[in-house]
C-alpha positions in Angstrom: -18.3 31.4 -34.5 -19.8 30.1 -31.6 -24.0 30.2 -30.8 -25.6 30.2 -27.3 -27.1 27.0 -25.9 -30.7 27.0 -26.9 -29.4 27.5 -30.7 -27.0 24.5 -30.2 -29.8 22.6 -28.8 -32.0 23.4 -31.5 -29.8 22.1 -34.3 -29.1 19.1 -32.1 -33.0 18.5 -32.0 -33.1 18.4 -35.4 -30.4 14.9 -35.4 -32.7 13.6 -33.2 -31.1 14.0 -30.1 -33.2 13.9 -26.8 -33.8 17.4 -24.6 -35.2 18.2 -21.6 -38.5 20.9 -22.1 -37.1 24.7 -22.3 -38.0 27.7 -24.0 -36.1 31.0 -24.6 -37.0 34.6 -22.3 -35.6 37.8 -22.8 -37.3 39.3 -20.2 -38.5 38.5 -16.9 -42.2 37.8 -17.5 -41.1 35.7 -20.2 -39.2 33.6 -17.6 -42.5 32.6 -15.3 -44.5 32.4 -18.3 -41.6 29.9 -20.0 -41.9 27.8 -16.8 -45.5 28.1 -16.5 -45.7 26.0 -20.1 -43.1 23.8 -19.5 -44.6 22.8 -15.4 -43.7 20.8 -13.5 -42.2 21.9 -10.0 -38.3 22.5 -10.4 -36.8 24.4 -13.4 -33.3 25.7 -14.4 -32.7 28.8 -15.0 -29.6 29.4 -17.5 -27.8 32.4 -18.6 -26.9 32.7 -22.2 -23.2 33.7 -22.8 -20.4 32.4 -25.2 -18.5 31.3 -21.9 -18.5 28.1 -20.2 -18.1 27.8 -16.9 -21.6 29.6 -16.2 -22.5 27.6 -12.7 -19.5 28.8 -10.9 -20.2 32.5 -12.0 -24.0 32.5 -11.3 -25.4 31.7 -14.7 -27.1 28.6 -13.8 -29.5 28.1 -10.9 -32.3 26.0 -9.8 -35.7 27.2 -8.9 -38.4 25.4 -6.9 -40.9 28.3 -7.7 -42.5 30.6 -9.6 -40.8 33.3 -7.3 -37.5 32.0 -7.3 -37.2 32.3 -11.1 -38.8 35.7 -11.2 -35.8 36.8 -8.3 -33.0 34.6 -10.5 -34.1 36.6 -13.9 -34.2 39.8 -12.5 -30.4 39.4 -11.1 -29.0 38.0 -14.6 -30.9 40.0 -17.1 -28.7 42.7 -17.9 -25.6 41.4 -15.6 -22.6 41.0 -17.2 -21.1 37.3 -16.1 -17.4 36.8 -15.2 -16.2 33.3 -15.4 -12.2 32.1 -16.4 -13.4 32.1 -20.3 -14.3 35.5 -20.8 -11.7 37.7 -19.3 -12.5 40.3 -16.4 -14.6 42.0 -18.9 -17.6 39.3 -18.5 -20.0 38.7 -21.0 -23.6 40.5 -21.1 -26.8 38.3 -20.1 -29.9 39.8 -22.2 -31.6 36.2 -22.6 -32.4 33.4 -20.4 -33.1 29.4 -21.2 -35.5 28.1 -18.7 -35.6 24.4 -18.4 -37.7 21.9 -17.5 -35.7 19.9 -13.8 -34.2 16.7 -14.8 -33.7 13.9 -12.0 -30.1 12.7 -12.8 -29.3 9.2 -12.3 -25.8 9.2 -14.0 -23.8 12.8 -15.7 -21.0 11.7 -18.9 -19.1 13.9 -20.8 -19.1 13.8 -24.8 -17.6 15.9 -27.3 -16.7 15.6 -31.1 -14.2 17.9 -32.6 -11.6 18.4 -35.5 -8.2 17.6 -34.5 -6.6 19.7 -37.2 -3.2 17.7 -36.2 -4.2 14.4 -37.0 -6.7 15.8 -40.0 -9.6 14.0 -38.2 -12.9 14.4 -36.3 -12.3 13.0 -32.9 -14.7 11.7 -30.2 -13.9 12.4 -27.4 -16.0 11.0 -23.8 -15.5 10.3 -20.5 -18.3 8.7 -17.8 -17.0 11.4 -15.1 -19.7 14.4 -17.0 -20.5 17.7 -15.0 -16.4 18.7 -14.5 -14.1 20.9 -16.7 -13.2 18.3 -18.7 -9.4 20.5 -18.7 -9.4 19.2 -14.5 -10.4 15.6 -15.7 -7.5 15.3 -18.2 -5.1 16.9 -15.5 -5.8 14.7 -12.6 -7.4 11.2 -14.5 -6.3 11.4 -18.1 -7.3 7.6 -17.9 -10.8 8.5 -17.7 -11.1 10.3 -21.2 -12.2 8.1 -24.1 -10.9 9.3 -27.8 -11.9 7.8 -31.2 -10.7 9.4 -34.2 -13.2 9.2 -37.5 -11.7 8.4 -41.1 -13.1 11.8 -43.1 -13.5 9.4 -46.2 -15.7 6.8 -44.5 -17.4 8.9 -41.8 -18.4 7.7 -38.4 -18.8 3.2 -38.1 -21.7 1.5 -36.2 -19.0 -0.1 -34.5 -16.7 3.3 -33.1 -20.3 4.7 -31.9 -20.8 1.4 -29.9 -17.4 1.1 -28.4 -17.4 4.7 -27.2 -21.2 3.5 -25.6 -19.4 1.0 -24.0 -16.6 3.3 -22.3 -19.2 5.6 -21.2 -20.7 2.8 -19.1 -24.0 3.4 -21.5 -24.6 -0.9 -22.5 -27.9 -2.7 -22.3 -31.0 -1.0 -23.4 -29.0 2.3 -23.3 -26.7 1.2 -26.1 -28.8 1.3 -29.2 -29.9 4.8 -27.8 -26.4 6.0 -27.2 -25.5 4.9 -31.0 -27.9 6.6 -31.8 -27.8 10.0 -30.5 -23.6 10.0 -31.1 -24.1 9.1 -35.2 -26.5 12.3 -34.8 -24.0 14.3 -33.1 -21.5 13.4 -35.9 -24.1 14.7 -38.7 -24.9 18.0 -36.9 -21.2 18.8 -37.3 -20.8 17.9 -40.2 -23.6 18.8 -42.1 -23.3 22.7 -40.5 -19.4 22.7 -40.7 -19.1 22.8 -36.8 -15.8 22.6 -35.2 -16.7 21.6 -31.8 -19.7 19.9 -30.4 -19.9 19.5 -26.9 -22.3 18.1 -24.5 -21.5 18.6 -20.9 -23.3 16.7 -19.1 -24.8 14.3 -21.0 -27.3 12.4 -18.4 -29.1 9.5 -17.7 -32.3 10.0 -15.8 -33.8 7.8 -12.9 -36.6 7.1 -15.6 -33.5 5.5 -17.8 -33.6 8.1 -20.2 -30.5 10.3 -22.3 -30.5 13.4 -22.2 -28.1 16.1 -23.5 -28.6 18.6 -20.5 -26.4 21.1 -22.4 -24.6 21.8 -25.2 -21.9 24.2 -26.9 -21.5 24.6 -30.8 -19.0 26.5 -32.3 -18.8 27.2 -36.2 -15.6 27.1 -39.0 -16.2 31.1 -39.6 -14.6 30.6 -43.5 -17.7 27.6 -44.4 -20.6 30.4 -43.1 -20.9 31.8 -46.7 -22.3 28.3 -47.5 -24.4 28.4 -44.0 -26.9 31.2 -43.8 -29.1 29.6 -41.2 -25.7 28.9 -38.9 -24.2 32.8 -40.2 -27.9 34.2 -38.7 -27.1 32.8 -35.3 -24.3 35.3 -34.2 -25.2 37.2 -31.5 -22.8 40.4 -31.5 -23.4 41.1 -27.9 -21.1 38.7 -27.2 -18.1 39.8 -29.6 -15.8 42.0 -29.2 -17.5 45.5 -30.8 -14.0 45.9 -32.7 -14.2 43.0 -34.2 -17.5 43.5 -35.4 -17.1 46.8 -36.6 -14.1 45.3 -38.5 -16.0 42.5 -40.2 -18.3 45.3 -41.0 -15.6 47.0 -42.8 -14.3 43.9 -44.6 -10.9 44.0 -42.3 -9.7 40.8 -40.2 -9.2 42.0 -36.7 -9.1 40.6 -33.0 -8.9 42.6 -30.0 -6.3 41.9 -27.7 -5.0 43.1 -24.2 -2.0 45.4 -24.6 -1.5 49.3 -25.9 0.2 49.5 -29.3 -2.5 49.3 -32.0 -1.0 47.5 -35.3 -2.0 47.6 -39.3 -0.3 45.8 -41.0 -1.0 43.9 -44.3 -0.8 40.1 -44.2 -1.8 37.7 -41.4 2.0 36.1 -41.5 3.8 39.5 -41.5 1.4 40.9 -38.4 2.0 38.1 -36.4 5.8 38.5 -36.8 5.1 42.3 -35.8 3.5 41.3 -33.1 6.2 39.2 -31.8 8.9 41.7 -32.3 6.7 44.1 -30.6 7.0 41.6 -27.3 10.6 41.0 -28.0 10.9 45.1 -27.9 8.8 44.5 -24.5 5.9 46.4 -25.4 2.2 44.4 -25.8 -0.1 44.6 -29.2 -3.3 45.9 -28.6 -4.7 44.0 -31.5 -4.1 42.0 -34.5 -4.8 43.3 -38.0 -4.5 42.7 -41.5 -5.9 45.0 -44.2 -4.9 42.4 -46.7 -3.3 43.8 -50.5 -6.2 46.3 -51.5 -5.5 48.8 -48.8 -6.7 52.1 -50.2 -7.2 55.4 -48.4 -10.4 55.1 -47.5 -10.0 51.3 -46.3 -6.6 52.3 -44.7 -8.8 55.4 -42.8 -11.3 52.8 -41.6 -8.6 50.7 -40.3 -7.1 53.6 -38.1 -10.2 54.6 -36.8 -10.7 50.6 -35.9 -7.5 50.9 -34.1 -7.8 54.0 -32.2 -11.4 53.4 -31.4 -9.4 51.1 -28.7 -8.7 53.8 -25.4 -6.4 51.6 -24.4 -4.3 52.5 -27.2 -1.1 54.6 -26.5 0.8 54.0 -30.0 0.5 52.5 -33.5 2.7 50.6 -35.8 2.0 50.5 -39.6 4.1 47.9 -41.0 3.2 47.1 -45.0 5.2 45.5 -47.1 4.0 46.2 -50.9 4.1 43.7 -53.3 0.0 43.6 -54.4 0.0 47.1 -53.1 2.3 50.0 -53.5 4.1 52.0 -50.4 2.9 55.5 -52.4 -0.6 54.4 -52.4 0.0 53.1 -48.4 1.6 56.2 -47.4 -0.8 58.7 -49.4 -3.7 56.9 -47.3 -1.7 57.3 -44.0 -1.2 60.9 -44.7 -4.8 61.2 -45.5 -5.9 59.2 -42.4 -3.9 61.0 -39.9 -5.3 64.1 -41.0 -8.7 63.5 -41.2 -8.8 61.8 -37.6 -6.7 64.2 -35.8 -4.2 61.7 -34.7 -2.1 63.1 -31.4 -0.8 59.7 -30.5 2.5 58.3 -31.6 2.8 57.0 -34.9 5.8 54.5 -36.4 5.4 54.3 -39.8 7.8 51.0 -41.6 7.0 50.7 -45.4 9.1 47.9 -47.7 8.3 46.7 -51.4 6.9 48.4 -54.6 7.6 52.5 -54.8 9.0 52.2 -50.6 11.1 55.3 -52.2 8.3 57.4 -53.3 6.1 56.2 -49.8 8.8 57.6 -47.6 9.1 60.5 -49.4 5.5 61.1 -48.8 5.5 60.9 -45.2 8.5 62.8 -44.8 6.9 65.7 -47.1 3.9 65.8 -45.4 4.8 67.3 -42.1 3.3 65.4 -40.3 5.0 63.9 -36.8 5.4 60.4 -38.3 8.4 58.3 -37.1 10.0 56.2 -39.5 11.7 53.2 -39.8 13.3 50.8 -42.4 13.3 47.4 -40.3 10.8 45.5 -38.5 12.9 45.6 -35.4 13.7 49.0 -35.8 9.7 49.7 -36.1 8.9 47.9 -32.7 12.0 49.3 -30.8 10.8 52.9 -32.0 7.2 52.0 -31.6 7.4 50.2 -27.8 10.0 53.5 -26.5 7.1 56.0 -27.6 4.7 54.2 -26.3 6.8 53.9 -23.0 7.3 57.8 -23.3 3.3 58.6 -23.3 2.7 56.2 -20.2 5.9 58.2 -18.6 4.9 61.4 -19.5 
């Protein structure tokens, strides 16, 4: 799950780390008034999105006046934001962080993470801050700094210093800079965060550091155990399928092609999905209704999947062992019914009572094509869908 900036930057307040003044507007009065309290003559005005990438879309700007800010919050309020992270579909602005100016002496880059591969938190910085860290590793792979953490003994006084001293951050930085990265380190682990970025970190003429902006993003399966982090999602910025889905008690993510799946099993749908690519057609989604699937839960999870417009066929693939293919079909019967489903439907159905399921669907009159095999289910699946975008 991942929180806008102002969020991240008020859990990161909490570890101590240093901020530069800003306050939160959802409207554009709120944006002079939020500058008016925090003074001074230059402010930032930021756009908050679950994208990075913001500056070179818009999203960030500098004002030198009252004015200014007034004319930047009136263009982003309500603008949806397009940058490489969030897909030609943008993101919607409905709130703004303004900032307090910083004068910036020196920008680094600083993230921590978990590297599920070597089964640590890593730290990883570079002094080059204020670039797509993705360039940086391209072009100077040299410059990036990484220091893995033992889980069973936590971040050393001595990793936080030596990743100080690659950042160029010594002298009366360096006790600072320990600091603010062993508070870093508890912010994620203390809310179960999987990244923490700060991009840039700065140094100020005045000598100060100062996390100029910052990116949290959450392990989804540890919010039942964090209800101030689970009251931070903002679903503006999800996918409405996927929150209607996690509304429904269904795991489900949106993707870009035009043959809606439900299947049953996160293993078994990702194989669908492959042989549906192999067939050359394109999912439209993943989705597992997982081993309970009755017919009203396998009802919600076709009106999930044709509430997609994009969609132009569906697979059902189940394979019943929990389950059983009677209960699947009875609830696909019941489903296609109820909805009114004209699209094609390819119906595959393996495991407990498959006999009794596919004597069902065949009884029901309905036009459900059938199939035994997975490959068979995506060949018959990606040729109707080909025949609806023909005809």
């Amino acid at each position: 799950m991942d929180i806008h900036e102002y969020q991240a930057k008020e859990i990161l307040a909490d570890y101590g780390i240093k901020l530069a003044d800003g306050g939160l507007a959802h409207t554009v009065e709120e944006a002079v008034q939020r500058s008016r309290e925090i003074g001074g003559n230059a402010w930032v005005v930021k756009a908050q999105i679950h994208s990075g990438a913001r500056g070179k879309a818009g999203g960030v700007k500098l004002c030198r006046s009252h004015e200014e800010i007034e004319s930047v919050a009136e263009t982003l309020l309500g603008k949806r934001l397009v940058t490489h992270q969030t897909g030609p579909a943008g993101k919607l602005c409905t709130r703004l962080y303004i900032e307090a100016g910083t004068d910036i002496a020196k920008e680094i880059y600083l993230a921590l993470m978990i590297d599920r591969s070597h089964e640590r938190v890593i730290i990883v910085g570079s002094a080059q801050g204020g670039m797509d860290i993705e360039t940086l590793a391209a072009t100077n792979p040299d410059a990036i700094k990484k220091i893995y953490i033992e889980p069973a003994v936590g971040l050393q006084d001595f990793q936080a210093r030596k990743m100080a001293f690659a950042l160029g951050l010594n002298g009366e930085l360096l006790n600072v800079t320990v600091k603010m990265i062993k508070g870093c380190y508890r912010a994620l682990r203390d809310n179960d965060a999987n990244i923490l970025e700060i991009n840039p970190l700065v140094v100020t003429q005045n000598g100060e550091l100062i996390a100029l902006d910052a990116k949290m993003s959450f392990d989804e399966n540890a919010l039942f155990r964090r209800h101030r982090i689970s009251e931070l999602r903002d679903n503006t910025q999800i996918d409405p399928r996927e929150v209607a889905a996690a509304e429904a008690g269904l795991s489900y993510v949106g993707l870009d092609g035009d043959i809606g799946c439900m299947i049953n099993g996160a293993g078994l749908a990702m194989a669908t999905m492959d042989m549906i690519k192999l067939a050359g057609g394109e999912p439209a989604n993943f989705l597992d209704v997982g081993g309970g699937a009755s017919a009203e839960r396998t009802e919600k999870a076709f009106r999930l999947v044709l509430a997609d417009q994009g969609v132009k066929a569906m697979l059902v693939n189940i394979f019943a062992g929990i389950n059983r293919c009677d209960w699947i079909a009875e609830g696909v019967v019941q489903a296609v019914r109820n909805i009114g489903m004209t699209l094609p439907l390819v119906v595959r159905l393996s495991g407990t009572n498959v006999e009794e399921g596919r004597r069902i669907i065949a009884d029901s009159g309905l036009p459900i094509i059938t199939a035994e095999t997975l490959a068979e289910a995506a060949e018959k699946v990606v040729a109707a869908r080909n025949q609806v975008v023909a005809g």
